[in-house]
N, C-alpha and C positions, 0 to 999 in steps of 0.2 A: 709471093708464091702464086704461080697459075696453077688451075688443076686443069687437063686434060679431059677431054670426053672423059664420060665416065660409062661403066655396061655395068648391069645389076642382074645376079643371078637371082632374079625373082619370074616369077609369074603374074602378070599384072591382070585382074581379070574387070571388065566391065561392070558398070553399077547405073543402076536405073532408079529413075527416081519422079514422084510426080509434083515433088517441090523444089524443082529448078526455079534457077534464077529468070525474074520477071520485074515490067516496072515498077517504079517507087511509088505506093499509096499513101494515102492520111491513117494513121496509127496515133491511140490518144501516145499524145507526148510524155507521161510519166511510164509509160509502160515499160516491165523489166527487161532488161537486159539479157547476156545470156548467161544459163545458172545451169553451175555443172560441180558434180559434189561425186568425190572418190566414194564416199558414204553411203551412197543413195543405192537401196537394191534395183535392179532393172523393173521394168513395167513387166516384162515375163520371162521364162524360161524358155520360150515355145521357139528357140533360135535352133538356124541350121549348125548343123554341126561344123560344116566349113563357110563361114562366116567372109562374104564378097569381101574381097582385100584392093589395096590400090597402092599406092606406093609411100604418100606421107597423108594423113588427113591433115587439116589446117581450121582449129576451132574459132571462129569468129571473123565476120566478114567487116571488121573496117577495114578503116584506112593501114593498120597493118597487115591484116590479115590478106587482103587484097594485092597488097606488095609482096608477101610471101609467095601467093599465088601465081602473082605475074611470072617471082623470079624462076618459083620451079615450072611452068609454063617453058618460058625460055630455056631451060637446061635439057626440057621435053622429057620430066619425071613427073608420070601418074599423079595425080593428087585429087583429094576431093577437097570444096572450103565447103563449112557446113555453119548456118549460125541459126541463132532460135527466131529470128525477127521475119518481120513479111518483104523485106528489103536487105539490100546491103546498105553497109554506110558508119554502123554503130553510134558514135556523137554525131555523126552528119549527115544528118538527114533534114529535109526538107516536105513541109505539106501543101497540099495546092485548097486553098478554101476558095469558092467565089469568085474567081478569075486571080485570086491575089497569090503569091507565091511566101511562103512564111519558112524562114531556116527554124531551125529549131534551137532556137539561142543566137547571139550578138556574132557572129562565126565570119572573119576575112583572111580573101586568101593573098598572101602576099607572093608576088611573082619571082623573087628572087630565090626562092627556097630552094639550095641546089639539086637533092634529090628529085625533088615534084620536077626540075625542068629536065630530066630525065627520064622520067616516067608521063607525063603526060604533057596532052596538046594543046597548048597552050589556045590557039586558033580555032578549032572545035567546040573550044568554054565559054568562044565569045565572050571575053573578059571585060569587065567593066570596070571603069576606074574612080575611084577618089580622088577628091582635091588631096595634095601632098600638103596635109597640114593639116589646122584645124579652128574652128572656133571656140572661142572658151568664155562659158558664160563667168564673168566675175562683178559685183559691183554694181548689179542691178544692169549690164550690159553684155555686149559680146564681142572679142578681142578677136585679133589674130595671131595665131600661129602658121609661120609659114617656111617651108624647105626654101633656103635661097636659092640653090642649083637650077629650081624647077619655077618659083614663085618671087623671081628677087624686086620685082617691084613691092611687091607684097612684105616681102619679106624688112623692107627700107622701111617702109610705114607703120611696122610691128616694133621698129626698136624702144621706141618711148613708150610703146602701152606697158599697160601693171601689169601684165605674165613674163615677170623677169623683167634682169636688167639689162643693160648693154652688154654689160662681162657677162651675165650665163648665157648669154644667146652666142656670145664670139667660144662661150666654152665646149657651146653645142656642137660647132663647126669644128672646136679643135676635138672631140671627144668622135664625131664622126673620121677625122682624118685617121685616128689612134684604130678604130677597129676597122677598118678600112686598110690596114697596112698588115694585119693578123690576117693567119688562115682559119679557116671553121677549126682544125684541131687543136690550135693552139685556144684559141676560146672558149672552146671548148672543154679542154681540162688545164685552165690556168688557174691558178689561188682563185679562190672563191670569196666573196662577203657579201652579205645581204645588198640587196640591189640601191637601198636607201642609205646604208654607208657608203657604200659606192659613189652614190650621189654627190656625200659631202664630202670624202675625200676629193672630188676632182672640184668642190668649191662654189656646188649651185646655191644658189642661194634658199631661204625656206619659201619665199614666195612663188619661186618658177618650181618648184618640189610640189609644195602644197597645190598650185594653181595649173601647172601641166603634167606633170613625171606620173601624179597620183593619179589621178583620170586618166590622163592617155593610156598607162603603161599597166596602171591598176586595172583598167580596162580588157587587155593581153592576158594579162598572168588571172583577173579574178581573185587580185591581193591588192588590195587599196595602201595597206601599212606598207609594201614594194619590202616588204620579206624576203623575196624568191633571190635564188642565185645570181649574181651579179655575170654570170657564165651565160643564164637565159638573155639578160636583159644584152650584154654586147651581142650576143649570136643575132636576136631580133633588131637592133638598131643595126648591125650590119646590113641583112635584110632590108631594112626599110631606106638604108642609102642605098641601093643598088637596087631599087625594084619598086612599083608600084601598089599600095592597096586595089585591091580589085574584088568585085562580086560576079562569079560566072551569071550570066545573063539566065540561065533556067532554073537559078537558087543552086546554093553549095552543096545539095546532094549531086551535083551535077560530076562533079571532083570524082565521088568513090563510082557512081554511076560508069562514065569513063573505063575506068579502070577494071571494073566489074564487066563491062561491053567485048573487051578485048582477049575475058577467055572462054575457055571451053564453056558453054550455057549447061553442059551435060556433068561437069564438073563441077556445079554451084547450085548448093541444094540449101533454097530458104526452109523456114518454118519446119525446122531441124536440129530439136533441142538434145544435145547429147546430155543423159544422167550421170553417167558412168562412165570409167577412165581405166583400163585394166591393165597393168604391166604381164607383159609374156617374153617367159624369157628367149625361147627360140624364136616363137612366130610371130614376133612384136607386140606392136599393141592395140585392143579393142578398143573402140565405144562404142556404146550403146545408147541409141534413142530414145527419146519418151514413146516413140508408136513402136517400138518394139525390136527395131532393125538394129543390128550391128554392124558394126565394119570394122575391119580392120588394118590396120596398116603397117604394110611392113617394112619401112623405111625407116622411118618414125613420125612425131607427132608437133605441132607446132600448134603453140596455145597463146592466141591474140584476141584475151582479154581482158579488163580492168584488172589493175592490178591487186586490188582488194580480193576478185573474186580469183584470180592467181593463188594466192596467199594459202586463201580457203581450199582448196582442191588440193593444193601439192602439200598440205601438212605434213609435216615429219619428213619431206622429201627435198623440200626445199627452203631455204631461211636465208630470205634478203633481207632481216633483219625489219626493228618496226617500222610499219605502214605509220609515214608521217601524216598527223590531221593538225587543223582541219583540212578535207577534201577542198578544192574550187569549189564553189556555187554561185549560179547567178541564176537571176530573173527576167525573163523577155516577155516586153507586152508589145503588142501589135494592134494598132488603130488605122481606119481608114478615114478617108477625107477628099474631098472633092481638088481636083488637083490644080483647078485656078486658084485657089484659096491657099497653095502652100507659101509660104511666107519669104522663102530665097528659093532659089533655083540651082545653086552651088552642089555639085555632089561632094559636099563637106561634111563630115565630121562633126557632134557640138559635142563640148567635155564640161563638165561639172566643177566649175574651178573656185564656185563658193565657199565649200568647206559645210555645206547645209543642205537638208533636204535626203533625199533618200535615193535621187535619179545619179549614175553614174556617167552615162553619156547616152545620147542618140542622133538620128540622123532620118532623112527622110529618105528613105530605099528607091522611091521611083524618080528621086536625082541623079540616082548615081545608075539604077538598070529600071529604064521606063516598063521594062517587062515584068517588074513585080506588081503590076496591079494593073486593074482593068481598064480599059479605052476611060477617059474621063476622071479617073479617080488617081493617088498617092496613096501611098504607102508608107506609114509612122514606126519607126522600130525604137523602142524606149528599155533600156536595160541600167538593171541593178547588180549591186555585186554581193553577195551571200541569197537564201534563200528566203529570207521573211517565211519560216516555217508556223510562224505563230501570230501571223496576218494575213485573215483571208481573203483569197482574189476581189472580191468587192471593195475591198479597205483598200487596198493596193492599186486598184484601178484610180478609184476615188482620190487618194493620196500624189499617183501620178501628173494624173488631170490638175488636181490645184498647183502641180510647184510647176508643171508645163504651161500655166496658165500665166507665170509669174515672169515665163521667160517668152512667151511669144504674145500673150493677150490672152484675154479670153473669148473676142470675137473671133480670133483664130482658133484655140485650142474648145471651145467649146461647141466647133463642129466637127470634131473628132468622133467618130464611132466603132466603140470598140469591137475589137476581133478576136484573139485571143491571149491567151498569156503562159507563158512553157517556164516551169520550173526544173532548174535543169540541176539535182540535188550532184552529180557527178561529174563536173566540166572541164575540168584538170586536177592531173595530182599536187600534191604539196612539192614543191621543187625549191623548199629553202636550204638554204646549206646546213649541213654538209651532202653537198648531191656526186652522182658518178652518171654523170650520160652519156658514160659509155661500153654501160655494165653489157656482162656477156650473156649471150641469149642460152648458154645449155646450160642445163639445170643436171641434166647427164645425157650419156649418146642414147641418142632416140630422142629428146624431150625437149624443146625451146622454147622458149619464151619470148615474145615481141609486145609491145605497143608506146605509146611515149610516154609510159614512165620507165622503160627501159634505155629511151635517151631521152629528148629535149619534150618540153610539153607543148611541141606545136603540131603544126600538117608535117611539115619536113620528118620529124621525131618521129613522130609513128611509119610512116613510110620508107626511113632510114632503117629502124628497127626492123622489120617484116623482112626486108633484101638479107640483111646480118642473120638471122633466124636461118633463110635457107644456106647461110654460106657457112653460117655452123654446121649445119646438116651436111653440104656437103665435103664439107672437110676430113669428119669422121666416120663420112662413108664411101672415099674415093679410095679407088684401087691404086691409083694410080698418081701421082704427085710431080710435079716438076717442078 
């Protein structure tokens, strides 16, 4: 079904604002999110009686919301995106400390994502790439894992090491050829089983499970046990046969940045915490700021935030049923180091295929985009998977350093100097079965819901989401159908 232009008997009236969108600064990294409560009284009463209107607002400036924005952008429907932070970005953001460039969390973008290669430039990102593959520490050493397609000398030399056998590495290639022949839909909603059954029905063995599937993959999801839907795990291996890992070269806020660049700057109002959510029944619907301002929209409303804080807001309005925990969590520490002194040169990958220790995988950032850090120095990105809530950043660092000490030396790892470390209590949602990724964004007309727990938990996911949001929208607000 196409819809047709569409014409809106409204009055779209202009909004000014002195927190438009601007670049991306350093914000400490636990900082909240955005928090919006049907509950909450307004900061005051002191509102005009007709209240600046625009066509839909759009609460939350990620990666969906951004996409929502683009799409009504394109349809050339009014809109405001409004979110409580000093940037766009939501999970993806990026800080500039010291010449060094830090994401905020383990965050890669993979280039196959169908939506992203429709919405953004890929040339612009200056995209950086990864070795296709990886190394895996096991056995007091470090192994190869290697894409054949891309790496097949490499790939000859890996067949006799301990990460797997002969068979699981030829099962990798039959297991690539399998979702290689499916479309995104069909993997999308095919029979589901945790990703580690999955595993063993197609016959890996526990050692290539244990010693790469869990690291690598555990890595993605931020599920070491590979719980998550075996629906995630083919959509990202598809992904990963048909596309490159890469880091945009100005760090991964670079991605929502982008995207952010290309609308109205007049229509993207940071440090813009809506309290209030008000249904009307003729004139749409308001919200209302913490400094005071309303708006309203008479379109309707599209709501692109975590899905927790979803839940909370729409009480009694809406019930997707329980919020699966635990949440994702993971830990990012950040060390610099004088960059003769880094130990390979490889923009690879390492994975934790011990089964010991607390480090899940890392890699040294200024192999892979020499622009994370300054003339002369490297850049260490070391990440874990849950949040060591009950280990403070000293022990953690400390803790780091010895088991990094155990896999490069400690005349290497003991000129490491540390920089920071981002606990990231909310990284993705639970996406174990039974999942729907490709639940509907209305909640009713006027009201949408986006971000990637409404489909997949990747970049794709959230930005597939945000586009479905306006095409909800505009579905059941088209005069006109063909």
């Amino acid at each position: 079904m196409n819809l047709t232009a569409l014409s809106f008997p409204f009055s779209f009236h202009s909004y000014s604002s002195s927190s438009h969108i601007k670049c991306i600064s350093s914000r400490p990294p636990n900082a909240s999110s955005q928090q919006i409560s049907l509950d909450s009284p307004p900061p005051n009463n002191n509102h005009p009686s007709s209240p600046p209107s625009t066509g839909v607002v759009v609460i939350g400036a990620g990666l969906a919301g951004l996409a929502a924005a683009t799409r009504l952008q394109a349809e050339k429907i009014p809109f405001l995106l409004l979110d409580a932070s000093d940037a766009v970005g939501g999970r993806v953001r990026t800080d500039f400390v010291d010449g060094f460039i830090l994401d905020r969390g383990f965050q890669i973008f993979i280039t196959a994502y169908p939506q992203a290669q429709k919405l953004l430039d890929y040339r612009s990102l200056n995209l950086q790439k990864f070795y296709s593959g990886a190394q895996v520490y096991y056995d007091g050493g470090f192994h190869v894992v290697a894409d054949p397609l891309r790496h097949f000398s490499d790939s000859l030399q890996s067949l006799a090491n301990p990460i797997g056998s002969v068979v699981d590495k030829i099962l990798i290639g039959l297991t690539r050829i399998r979702v290689l022949t499916q479309s995104d839909d069909e993997i999308l909603t095919a029979k589901e089983v945790k990703t580690i059954d999955l595993l063993r029905k197609i016959g890996f063995s526990d050692s290539i499970m244990d010693r790469f599937f869990r690291p690598f993959f555990g890595g993605i999801f931020f599920d070491r046990e590979l719980e998550t839907t075996s629906r995630l795990f083919n959509f990202i291996f598809k992904c990963l046969a048909l596309g490159d890992n890469t880091l945009p070269a100005n760090g991964i806020a670079a991605i929502p940045e982008q995207l952010a660049g290309k609308l109205d700057p007049n229509s993207v109002l940071l440090n813009s915490r809506v309290v209030t959510i008000n249904q009307e029944s003729e004139e749409g619907i308001t919200v209302s700021l913490q400094n005071g301002e309303v708006i309203r929209s008479e379109l309707g409303l599209i709501l692109a935030v975590e899905e927790f804080e979803a839940v909370k807001i729409l009480a009694g309005k809406w019930d997707p049923g329980r919020m699966k925990k635990p949440v994702r969590s993971t830990v990012c520490l950040y060390f610099s180091m004088d960059s003769e002194k880094v130990p390979v040169k490889d923009p690879v990958l390492f994975l934790n295929g011990s089964s010991r220790g607390i480090v899940n995988n890392m890699f040294f950032a200024t192999n892979v985009a020499q622009s994370y850090a300054p003339p002369g120095k490297a850049l260490v990105s070391v990440s874990l998977i849950g949040l060591y809530d009950d280990v403070s950043d000293e022990e953690l660092v400390e803790r780091v350093v010895k088991e990094m000490s155990g896999w490069f030396g400690e005349a290497v790892v003991g000129s490491w100097s540390y920089l920071r470390l981002y606990r990231i209590a909310f990284a993705q949602p639970n996406q174990c079965p039974p999942t729907d990724l490709r639940k509907n964004p209305r909640v009713y007309p006027g009201l949408y819901i986006c971000g990637d727990y409404v489909t997949s938990a990747t970049f794709d996911g959230a930005l597939v989401s945000g586009w479905r949001a306006v095409e909800a929208l505009l579905k059941d607000k088209a005069l006109v159908k063909v």
